[in-house]
N, C-alpha and C positions, 0 to 999 in steps of 0.2 A: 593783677588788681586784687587786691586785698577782698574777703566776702565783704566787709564792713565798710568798703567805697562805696557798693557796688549800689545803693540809694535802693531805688525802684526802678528794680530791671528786671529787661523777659532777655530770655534764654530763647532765641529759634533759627535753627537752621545750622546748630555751631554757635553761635555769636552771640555776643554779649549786648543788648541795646539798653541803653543807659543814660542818664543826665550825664553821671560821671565822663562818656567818652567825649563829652564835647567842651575844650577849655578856651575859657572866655577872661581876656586883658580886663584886672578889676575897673572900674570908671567907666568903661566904655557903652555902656548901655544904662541909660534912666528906665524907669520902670513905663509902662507906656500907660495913657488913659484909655483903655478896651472900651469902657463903659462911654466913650464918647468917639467910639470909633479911630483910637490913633491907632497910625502906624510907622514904620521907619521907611525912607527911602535912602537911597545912596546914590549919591552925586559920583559917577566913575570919573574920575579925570584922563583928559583927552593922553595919548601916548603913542609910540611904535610898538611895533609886536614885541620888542625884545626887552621894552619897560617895565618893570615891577608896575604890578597892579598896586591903585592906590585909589583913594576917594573918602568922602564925607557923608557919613548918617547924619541925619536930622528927623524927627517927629514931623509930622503931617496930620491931615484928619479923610476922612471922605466926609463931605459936604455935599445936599443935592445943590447950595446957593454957590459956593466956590472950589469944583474938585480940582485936585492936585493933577501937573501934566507932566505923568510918566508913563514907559513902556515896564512890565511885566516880563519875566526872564522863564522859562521852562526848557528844563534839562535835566540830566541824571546825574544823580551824585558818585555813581562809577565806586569802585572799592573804597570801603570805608578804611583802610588801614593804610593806602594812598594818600596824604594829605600833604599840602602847600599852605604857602603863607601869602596874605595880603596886608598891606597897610592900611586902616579905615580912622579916621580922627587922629592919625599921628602915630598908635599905634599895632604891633603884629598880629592880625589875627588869625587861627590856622581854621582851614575851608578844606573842603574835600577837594581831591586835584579836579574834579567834574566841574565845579564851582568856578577855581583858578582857571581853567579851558574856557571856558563861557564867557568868562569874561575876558579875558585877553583876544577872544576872535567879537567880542562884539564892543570893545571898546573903539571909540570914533578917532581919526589923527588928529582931529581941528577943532574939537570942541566936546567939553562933557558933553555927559549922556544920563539923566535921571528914572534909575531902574529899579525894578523891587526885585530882588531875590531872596529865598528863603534863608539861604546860609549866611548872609551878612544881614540881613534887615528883620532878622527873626534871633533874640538871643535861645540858642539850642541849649544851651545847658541850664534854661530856665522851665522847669515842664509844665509851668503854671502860664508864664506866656506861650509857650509852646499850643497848649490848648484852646487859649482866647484868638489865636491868629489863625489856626484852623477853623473858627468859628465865622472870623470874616476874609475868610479866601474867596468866597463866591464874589462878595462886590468889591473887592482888590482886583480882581479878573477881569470881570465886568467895566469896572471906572477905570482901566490901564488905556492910553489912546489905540498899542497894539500889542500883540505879546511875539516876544522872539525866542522861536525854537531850537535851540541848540541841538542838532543833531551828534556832532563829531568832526573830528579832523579826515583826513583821507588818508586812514593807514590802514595796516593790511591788506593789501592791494584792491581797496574802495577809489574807488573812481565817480564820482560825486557830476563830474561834468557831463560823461556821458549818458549817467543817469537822466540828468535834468533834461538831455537832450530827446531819451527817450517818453520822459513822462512828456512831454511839450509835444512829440510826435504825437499821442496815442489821444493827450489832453486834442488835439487840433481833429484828429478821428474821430474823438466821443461829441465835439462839440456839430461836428457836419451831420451825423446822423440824429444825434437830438438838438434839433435846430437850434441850436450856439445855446445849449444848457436846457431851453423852454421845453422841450418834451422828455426831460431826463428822468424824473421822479414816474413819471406814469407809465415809461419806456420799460425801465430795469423791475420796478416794484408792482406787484399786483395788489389787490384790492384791498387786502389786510394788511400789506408792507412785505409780503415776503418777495425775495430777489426772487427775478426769472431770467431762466437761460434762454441766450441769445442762440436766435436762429440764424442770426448772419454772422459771417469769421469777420474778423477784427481786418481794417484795411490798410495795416502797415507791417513791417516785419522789422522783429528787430533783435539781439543779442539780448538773453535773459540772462548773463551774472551781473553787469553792474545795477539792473532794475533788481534783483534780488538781494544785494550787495546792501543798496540805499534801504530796501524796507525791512533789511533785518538788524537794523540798527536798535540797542537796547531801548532807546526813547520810544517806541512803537509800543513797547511791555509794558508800560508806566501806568499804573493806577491811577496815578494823579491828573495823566494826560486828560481825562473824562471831562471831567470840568476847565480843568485850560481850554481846552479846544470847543467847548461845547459854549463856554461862556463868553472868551474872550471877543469884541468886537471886529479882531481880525489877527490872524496868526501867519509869522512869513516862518521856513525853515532854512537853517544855516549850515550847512554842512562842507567845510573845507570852505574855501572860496565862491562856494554857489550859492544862491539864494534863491526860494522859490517857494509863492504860497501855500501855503498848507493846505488850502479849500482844494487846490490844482494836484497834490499829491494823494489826499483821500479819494479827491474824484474817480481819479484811475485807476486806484487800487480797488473800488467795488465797481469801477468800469470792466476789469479785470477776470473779478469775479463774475462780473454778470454774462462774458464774453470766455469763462475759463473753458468749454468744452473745446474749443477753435487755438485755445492758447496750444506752444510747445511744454511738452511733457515735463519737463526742467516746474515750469509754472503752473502746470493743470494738477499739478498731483503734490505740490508745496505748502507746508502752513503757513509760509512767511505771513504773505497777502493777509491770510485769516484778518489779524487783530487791526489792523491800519482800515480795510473795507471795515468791521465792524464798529468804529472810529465816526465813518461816513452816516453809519445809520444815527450815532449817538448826537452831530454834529446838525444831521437835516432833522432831527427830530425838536432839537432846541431852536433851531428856526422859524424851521414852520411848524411847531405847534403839536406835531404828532394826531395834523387836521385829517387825518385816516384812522385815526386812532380815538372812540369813542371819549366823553367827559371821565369816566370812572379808571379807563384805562390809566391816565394823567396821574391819579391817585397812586398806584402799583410803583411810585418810582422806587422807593428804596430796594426792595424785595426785586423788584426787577432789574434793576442796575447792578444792583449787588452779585446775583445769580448769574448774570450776563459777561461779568466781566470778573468774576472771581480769581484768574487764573493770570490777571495782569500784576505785574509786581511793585515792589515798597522797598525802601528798607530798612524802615520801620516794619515789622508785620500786625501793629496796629494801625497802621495806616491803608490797609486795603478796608478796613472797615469807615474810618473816618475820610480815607480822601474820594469814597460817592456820594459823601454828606452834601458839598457844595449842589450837584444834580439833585439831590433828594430834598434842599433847602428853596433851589433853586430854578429847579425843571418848567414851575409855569407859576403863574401869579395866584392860581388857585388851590394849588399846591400849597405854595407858601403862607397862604393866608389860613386854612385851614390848618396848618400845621402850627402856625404861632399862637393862633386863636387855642388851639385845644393844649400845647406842648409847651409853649416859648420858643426859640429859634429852633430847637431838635426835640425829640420826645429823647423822655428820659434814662430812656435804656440805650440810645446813641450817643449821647452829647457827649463829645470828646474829650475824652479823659486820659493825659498821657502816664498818669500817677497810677492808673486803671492796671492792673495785672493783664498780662493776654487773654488767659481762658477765659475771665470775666468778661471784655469786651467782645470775644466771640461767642460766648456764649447769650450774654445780654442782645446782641445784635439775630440771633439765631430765633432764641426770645422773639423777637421781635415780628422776625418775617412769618415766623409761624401766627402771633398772636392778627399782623395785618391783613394777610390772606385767609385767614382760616384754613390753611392745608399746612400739611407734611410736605409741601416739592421740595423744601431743604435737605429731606432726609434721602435724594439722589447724589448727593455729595459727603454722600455717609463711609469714608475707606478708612478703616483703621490702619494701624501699622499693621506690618507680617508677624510682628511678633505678640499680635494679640489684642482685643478687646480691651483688657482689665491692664494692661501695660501700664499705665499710668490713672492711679486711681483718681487723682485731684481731679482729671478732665471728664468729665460728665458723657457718656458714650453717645449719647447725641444732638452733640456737638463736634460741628464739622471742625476739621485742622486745616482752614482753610490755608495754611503758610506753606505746607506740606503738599495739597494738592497739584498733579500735574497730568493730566486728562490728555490721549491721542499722541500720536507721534510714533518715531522709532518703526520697527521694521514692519510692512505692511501695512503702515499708514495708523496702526494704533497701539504703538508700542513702549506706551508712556506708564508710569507708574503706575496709575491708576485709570477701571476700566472707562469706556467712554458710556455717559448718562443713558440709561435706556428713556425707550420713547416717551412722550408725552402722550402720544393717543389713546395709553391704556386707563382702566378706569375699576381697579380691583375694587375698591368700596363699596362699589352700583351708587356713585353720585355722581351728580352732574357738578363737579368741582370749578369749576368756570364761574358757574352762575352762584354758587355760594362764594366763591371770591368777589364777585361783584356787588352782591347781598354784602360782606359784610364791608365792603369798603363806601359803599350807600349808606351804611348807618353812620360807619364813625363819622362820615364827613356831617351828619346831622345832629350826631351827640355827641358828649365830653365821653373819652374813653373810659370811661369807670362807667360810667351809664350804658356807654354802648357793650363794654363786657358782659353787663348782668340781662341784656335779651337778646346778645346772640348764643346760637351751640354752639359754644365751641368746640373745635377738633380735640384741646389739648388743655389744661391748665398748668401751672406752674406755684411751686410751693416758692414764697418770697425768700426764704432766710437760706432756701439750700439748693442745689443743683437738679433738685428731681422732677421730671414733669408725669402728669397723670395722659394717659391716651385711651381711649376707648376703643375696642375692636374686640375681634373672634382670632381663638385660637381655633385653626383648619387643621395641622397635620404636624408631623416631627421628623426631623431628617432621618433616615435609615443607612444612607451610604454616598459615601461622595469622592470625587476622582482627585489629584493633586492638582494645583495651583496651574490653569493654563500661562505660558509667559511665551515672550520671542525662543527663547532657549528650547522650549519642547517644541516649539516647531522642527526644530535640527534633529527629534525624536518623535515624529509626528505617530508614527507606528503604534508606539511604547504606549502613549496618550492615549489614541485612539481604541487599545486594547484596553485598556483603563476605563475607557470610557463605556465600551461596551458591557465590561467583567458590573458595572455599578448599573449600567440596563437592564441587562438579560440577567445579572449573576453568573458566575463561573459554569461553563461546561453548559451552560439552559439552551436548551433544543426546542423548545415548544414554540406554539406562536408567537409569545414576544409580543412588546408593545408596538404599537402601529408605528410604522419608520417616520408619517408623517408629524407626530408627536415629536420625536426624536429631531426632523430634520429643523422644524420649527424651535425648539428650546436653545440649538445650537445656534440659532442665529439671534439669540432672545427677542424673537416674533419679530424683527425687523429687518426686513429686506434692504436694499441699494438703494444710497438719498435720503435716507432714515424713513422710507414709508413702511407701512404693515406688509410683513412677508405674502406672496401670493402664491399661486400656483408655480409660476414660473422658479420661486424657487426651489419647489419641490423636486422639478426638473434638474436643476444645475445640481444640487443633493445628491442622485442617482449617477451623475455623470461623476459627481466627485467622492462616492464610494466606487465607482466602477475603476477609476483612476487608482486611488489608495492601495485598493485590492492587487490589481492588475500589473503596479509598477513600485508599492511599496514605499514610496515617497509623496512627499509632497507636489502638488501642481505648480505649475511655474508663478511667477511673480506678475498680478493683473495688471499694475503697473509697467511691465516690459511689452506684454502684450497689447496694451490699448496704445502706448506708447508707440507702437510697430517696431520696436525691435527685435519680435519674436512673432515668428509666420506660423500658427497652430489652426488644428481644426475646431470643429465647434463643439465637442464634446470635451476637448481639453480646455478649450475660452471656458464653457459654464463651470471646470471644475474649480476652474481659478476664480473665478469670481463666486462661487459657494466658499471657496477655501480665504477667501479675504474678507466676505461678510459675517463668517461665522469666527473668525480669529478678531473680527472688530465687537462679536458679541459674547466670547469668553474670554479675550486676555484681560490676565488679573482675576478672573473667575474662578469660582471651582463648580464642576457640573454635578447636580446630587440628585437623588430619588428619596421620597419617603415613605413613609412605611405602608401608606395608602399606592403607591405607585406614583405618585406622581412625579413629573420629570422639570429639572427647573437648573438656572444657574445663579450664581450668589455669590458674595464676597468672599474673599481670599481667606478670611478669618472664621468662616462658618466650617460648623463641628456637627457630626451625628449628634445628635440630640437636641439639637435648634428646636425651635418652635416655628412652624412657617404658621404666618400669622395675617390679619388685616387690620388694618387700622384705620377709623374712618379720619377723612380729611387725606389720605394719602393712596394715590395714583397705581402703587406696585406695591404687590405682597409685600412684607417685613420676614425677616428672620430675628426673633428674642431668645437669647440667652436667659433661662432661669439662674436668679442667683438670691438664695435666700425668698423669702416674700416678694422680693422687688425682680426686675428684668434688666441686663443691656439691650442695649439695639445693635445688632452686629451689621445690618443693613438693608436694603432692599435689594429683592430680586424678580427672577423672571422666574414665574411659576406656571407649566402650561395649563391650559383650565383654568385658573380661576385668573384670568388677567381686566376680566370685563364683569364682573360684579356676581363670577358663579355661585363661591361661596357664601354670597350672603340673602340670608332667607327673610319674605317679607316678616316674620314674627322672630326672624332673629333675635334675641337676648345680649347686648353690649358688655363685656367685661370692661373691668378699670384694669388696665397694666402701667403700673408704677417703675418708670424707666429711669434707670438713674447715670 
């Protein structure tokens, strides 16, 4: 493709995303009236399996006096470089093969079928309609009688039926002990909505690959799933020959969860479950109301959906911004009313814009979360590439690449690219960042945002015309020394590491007393113990037992996973090494561990250099680390600093600097 095809496209991941890649038969699409709510459905004509796909678009409206009666299509468009043809008005249109599958397993033998899908009832290579159809996906979803999930066929030795026969076991289990559903929410969820582990084992048994089989299916990853599933009035899934509500497959994936200590190890120690149970929460919350969940809460949607599910995927990578618009538009009636009142259908640093460059939409959207919360929690999802900060000057350093992120996994349970978020119970600033989130979403819901800008504090400003935002805080210290990059790999060199890690403690050859170990054993797990709670004593313990191990045998402790598992019969001094050795490998891989010049002991992003600035920034949770450059700063990221994680470094007559981040 010629640069001068190439319209308005982003570059991510490899790939070219573009107008250009999508070709559309001239005549076959009229311009639609947005502005009066049309849309396209498609009439499938009825067929066998082995019939070319064919059917008829026509314009519609959503009407509250006479809505249109069709189902709603959700699935994955599967490799883009994949494509098939369909026949739609006579004639060839080419669809993603994801598209072509969907429709060939939900096409009816005896009788059309009137469905909305994005890749025929949406022209893609229009970016201008492309954007007004994202605008009204929430009540496309909504007004569909039902929506059908295309999961997959049954290849690669997926087994789809004994799936189903599994979730209907486990569904008939969850429903005996929460009396046929009526005590389920109060059962698994406690008072603020967080899951609670079940005290009693699960009462059936049964084979975990095909139940893991069926929920790692790519539609589980999907961004967009959010609002399908949240909105639509009811969703069946289709996988192979099977069919089964969607309500009955979320149920038991956070029935799952809530039951995972009892589960077999195959399941107890898998992320599959993760995103399908966190599906569950998004699905009861649109129901009922999120009636556990404070009025102001209700407000948080964008910032919160967005950070909640950042790691689900598109493919578009403007689409993980615009497809929680629908939830953010759509989440509660008071939501929406306040947000049209002060915004129009989106505030104007969201409203979807497919013409929108990427960094701009992630950046504008980042914008944002910072601007509705009044906090920094964004800047937890702050990992540069390895090859540096300034790598690409056009992207604004903080600003997350959220296309690029991929949090947990791999060996150990967190052996993903990037590290996993540290806690939220810390509170470097010494604010009660809770209650100014709720302060400032109490104003805006009372004023126009330009009024409510000019009486609250804000954490941060933003210059209009260029990338740079202003932050207030104290520079605390400067890095003096710091170890290599922990990853799965040094583990296979845990020695090497751990010698590394000491030489940047104590210093080469230092014999004297040395920092207190409990400094040390705390930093290494950055302050969070097992279940992500604040480390205690107990891991102080497991600490001792896992340098007594190191020293002793020169290797690493075995794998906690084998051992909880009971594949492996160990005493209780090698259990606590291993479980120190897998919570402090879940709180530096991807780290690097540093000291500075004050002593103090902390861990930090991969791209941090001797000569950081460890720094505080109000509105934000966890020290920073800023890069000087020029007048101005990057953000290289935040860390775990020991001592000042609960508001040490700042003093009541404190003095605020302005750091110009750019």
């Amino acid at each position: 493709m010629a640069a001068s095809d190439l319209g308005h496209a982003t570059i991510a991941n490899g790939v070219i995303w573009s107008n250009a890649a999508y070709e559309t038969p001239p005549g076959l699409y009229r311009p639609l009236a947005t502005e009066q709510s049309e849309f396209r459905l498609l009439a499938l004509k009825l067929g066998t399996w082995n019939d070319r796909i064919s059917g008829t678009v026509s314009h519609t409206r959503l009407s509250m006096w006479r809505a249109p009666k069709y189902e709603t299509v959700s699935y994955t468009w599967g490799d883009m470089h994949e494509r098939s043809s369909i026949t739609v008005n006579g004639e060839s249109l080419g669809v993603s093969a994801g598209s072509m599958r969907a429709l060939r397993r939900l096409r009816l033998p005896d009788r059309d079928r009137v469905l909305w899908i994005d890749s025929v009832c949406v022209d893609q290579s229009n970016l201008d309609e492309r954007t007004e159809q994202v605008s009204m996906m929430d009540r496309i979803f909504r007004s569909g009688r039902q929506n059908l999930v295309y999961l997959g066929e049954d290849d690669d030795g997926r087994d789809s039926a004994s799936a189903a026969r599994i979730i209907t076991l486990i569904r008939e289990d969850m429903k005996k002990e929460a009396k046929d559903y009526k005590a389920l929410v109060n059962l698994i969820l406690d008072e603020v909505s967080v899951l609670r582990d079940s005290q009693t084992p699960l009462g059936v048994e049964f084979d975990s690959k095909p139940l893991l089989d069926f929920y790692s299916r790519q539609y589980f990853r999907r961004v967009w799933i959010l609002q399908e599933v949240a909105l639509s009035p009811k969703s069946v899934c289709h996988s192979g020959e099977v069919q089964l509500p969607l309500n009955d497959v979320l149920n038991v994936a956070i029935w799952i969860k809530h039951k995972r200590f009892w589960m077999p190890s195959a399941i107890q120690f898998d992320k599959i479950i993760d995103q399908p149970a966190h599906l569950w929460f998004e699905a009861y919350h649109a129901v009922d109301g999120g009636s556990r969940m404070d009025e102001l809460s209700l407000l948080n949607t964008f910032s919160g959906k967005f950070m909640s599910f950042f790691d689900f995927e598109s493919t578009d990578p403007r689409d993980r911004v615009f497809g929680v618009l629908g939830i953010f538009k759509g989440k509660a009636q008071l939501m929406a009313h306040i947000s049209r009142a002060l915004f129009g259908d989106f505030p104007p640093l969201l409203a979807p814009d497919y013409k929108k460059p990427l960094m701009e939409v992630y950046r504008d959207a980042t914008r944002y979360m910072i601007e509705e919360s009044n906090s920094l929690d964004v800047f937890q999802f702050m990992y540069h590439r390895a090859d540096g900060v300034a790598s690409d000057a056009n992207w604004p350093s903080w600003v997350p690449r959220w296309h690029e992120l991929q949090v947990g996994g791999g060996r150990q349970g967190g052996g993903g690219r990037n590290p996993i978020p540290l806690s939220n119970f810390f509170q470097a600033s010494n604010e009660d960042l809770d209650s100014i989130w709720r302060g400032s979403l109490y104003r805006v819901s009372k004023l126009t945002r330009s009024a409510a800008s000019s009486k609250l504090k804000l954490c941060a400003a933003f210059d209009d015309h260029s990338s740079t935002m202003q932050a207030q805080g104290l520079r605390v210290d400067v890095v003096a020394r710091t170890t290599p990059v922990m990853t799965g790999e040094f583990l296979d060199n845990v020695i090497g590491w751990w010698s590394a890690l000491l030489d940047t403690t104590y210093g080469e050859g230092y014999t004297g007393p040395g920092i207190r170990q409990t400094d040390l054993a705390l930093t290494l797990l950055a302050g969070t113990g097992s279940q992500g709670r604040l480390a205690t004593d107990e891991e102080l313990l497991d600490f001792v037992a896992f340098v007594k191990y190191i020293d002793q045998r020169q290797e690493i402790p075995p794998s906690l996973h084998d051992i909880a598992g009971g594949r492996m019969d160990v005493d209780e001094d090698t259990r606590r090494a291993a479980r120190y050795s897998y919570s402090s490998f879940q709180g530096c891989n991807q780290r690097r561990f540093f000291k500075t010049k004050a002593g103090t002991l902390g861990v930090g992003p991969r791209t941090l250099q001797e000569g950081d600035n460890l720094s505080v920034l109000r509105g934000c949770r966890w020290p920073c680390l800023l890069r000087p450059s020029g007048e101005e700063y990057e953000l290289v990221g935040c860390c775990y600093a020991r001592g000042i994680m609960f508001g040490e470094a700042v003093k009541k007559e404190q003095k605020w600097q302005t750091f110009r981040i750019r």
